[in-house]
N, C-alpha and C positions, 0 to 999 in steps of 0.2 A: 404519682397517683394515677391510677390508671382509669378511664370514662368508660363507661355504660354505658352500649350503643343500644338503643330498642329499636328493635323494629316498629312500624306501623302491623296492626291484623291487615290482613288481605281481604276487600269486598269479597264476600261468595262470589262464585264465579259459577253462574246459569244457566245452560244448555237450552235452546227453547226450538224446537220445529215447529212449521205453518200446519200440524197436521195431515187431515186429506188435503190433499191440493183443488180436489174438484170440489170441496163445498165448502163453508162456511168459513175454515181456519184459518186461512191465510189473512181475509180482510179482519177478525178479529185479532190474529196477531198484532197488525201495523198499527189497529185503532192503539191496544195496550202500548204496543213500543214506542206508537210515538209520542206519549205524554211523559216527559220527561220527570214525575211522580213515582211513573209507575217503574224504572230503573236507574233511580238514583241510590239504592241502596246495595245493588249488586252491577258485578260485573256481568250484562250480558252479553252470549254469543247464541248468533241467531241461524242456527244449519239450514242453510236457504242460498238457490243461488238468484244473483241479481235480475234475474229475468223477472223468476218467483217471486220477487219482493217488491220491483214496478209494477206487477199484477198487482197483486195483495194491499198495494201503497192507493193504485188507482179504483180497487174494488170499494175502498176504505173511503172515499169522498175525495182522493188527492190528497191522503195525509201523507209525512213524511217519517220516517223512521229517524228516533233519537239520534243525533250522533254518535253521542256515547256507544252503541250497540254495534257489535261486530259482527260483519255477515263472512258466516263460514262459504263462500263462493269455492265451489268445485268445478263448474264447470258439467255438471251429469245431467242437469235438468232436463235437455234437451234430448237426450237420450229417451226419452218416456215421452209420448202422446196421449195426454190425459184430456178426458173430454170431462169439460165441468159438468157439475149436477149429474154425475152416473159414475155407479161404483164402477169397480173397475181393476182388472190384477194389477195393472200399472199403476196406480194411483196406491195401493197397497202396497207394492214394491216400494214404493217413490217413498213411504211412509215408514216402513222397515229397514231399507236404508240408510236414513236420518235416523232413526233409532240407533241403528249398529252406528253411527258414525259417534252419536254422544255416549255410546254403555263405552267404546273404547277409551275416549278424554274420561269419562268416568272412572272407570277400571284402574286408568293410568295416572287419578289422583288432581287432575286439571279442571275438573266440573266437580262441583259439589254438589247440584241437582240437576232433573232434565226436566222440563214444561214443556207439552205439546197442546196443539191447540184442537179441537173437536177431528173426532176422528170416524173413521165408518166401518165396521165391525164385518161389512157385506164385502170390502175391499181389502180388508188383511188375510180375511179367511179364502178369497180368491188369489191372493199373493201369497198362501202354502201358509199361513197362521193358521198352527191348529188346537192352540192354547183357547179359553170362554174368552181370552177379554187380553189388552194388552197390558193389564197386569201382572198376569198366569207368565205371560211370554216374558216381558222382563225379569221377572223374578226365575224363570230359566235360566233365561242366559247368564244370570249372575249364581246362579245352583241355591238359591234361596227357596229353603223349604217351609221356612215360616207362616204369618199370617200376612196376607194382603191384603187390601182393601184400600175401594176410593174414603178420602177423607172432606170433608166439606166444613170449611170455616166461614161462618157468619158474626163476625165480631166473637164475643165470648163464646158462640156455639159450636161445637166442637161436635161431627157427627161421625161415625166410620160404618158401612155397610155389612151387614151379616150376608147376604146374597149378593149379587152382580151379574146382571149379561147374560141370568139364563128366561128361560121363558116361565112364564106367569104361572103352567101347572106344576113345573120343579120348586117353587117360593115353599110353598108348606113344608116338604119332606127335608129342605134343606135350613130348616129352623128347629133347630134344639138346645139344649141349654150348655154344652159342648162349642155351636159356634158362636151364641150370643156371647160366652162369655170373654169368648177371644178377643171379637171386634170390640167388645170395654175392654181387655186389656192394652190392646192395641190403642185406642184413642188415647187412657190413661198415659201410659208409657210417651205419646207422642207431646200429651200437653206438660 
């Protein structure tokens, strides 16, 4: 009689960068990582190298980062002088970078999502981003022609954006019932 070996499913496995490095992202990453809540359900790996993550730990109040979370350490950080609180081509670099480092583990089937933490839009576009938003840019690089959109979950609420990242007097002309109906089918499809 021959056994039945099953496997276990494998935790998702997370991708997360500190976003900009000059503002906010980083100490919001560490608060998230380091509640051992917030990554007990997946495997994270955190694209950051250990410099960036003592900053980010000590911006954070001294928290520490779960153990569980893997820091993808390269070693590049220091290559880039980023001055906090000021966008910055470096800082957008720094930010594009970590991007290409997770579309690749993505692509190659090793990450099932990527999480970045606030980002600055003045600092991508100064680092040769010439897509509205870094969802335009992602969905590039992967040749996805589809619909995009940020999605916002509030318990049961489920939101996804018809506009994004442009300015206030483009909002009107970029509302018709063409994209409204996308971003519901997009949210549908998601839930």
């Amino acid at each position: 009689m021959a056994i039945k070996q099953t496997q276990q499913p494998r935790r998702p496995r997370i991708g997360v960068t500190l976003g900009d490095t000059a503002g906010i992202g980083p100490e919001l990453a560490a608060k998230l990582l380091s509640n051992s809540a917030n990554v007990r359900n997946a495997e994270v790996l955190l694209f950051a190298d250990h410099s960036e993550v003592e900053q980010a730990c000590a911006d954070a109040g001294g928290v520490t980062i779960d153990s569980s979370v893997k820091i993808m350490h390269d070693g590049t950080a220091s290559n880039q002088a980023i001055v906090r609180q000021q966008a910055s081509q470096a800082g957008g670099e720094r930010c594009l970078y970590q991007f290409k480092r997770c579309l690749k583990m993505a692509k190659a089937g090793d990450l099932d999502a990527i999480v970045f933490a606030p980002l600055n839009k003045s600092s991508l576009k100064k680092a040769g981003m010439t897509e509205e938003d870094e969802l335009r840019w992602f969905a590039k690089q992967l040749n996805y022609a589809g619909t995009t959109s940020e999605i916002n979950v509030a318990g049961q609420l489920w939101t996804g954006r018809v506009t994004s990242h442009i300015g206030i007097e483009k909002v009107a002309s970029m509302i018709n019932k063409d994209s409204v109906l996308k971003a519901i089918q997009l949210v549908h499809r998601l839930r």
